[in-house]
C-alpha positions, 0 to 999 in steps of 0.5 A: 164771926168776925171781921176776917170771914165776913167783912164790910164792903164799900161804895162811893155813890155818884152823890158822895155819900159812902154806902158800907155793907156787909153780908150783902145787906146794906148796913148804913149809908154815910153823907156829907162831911163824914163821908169825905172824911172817911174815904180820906181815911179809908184811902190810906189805911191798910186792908186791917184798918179798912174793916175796923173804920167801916165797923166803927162808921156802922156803930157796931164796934166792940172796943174791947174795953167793955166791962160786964155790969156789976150787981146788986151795988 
């Protein structure tokens, strides 16, 4: 399941603080300073960019660069 059929969702609360969820759950909820920034970055980026920010504001990002374990060394 990836980010196509079943993306984040987002709302900006009346504090400022960035609600993402997805699945309907709420995943994390983002204040402050890193919300500022990330509504900036959100508002320029295309639909793709959106899911990949939101991922990556949740910490539930692969950044595909991840190796298995190596064992027995």
């Amino acid at each position: 399941m990836g980010l196509d059929d079943d993306p984040f969702t987002f709302a900006v609360s009346k504090d400022g603080s960035v609600r993402v969820s997805r699945g309907g759950q709420l995943v994390v909820t983002v204040g402050d300073l890193a919300a500022r920034k990330l509504l900036a970055r959100l508002e320029q980026a295309t639909p793709k960019g959106r899911q990949q920010l939101l991922a990556r504001a949740t910490g539930n990002y692969r950044r595909g660069n991840e190796r298995p374990g190596q064992r027995g060394r």
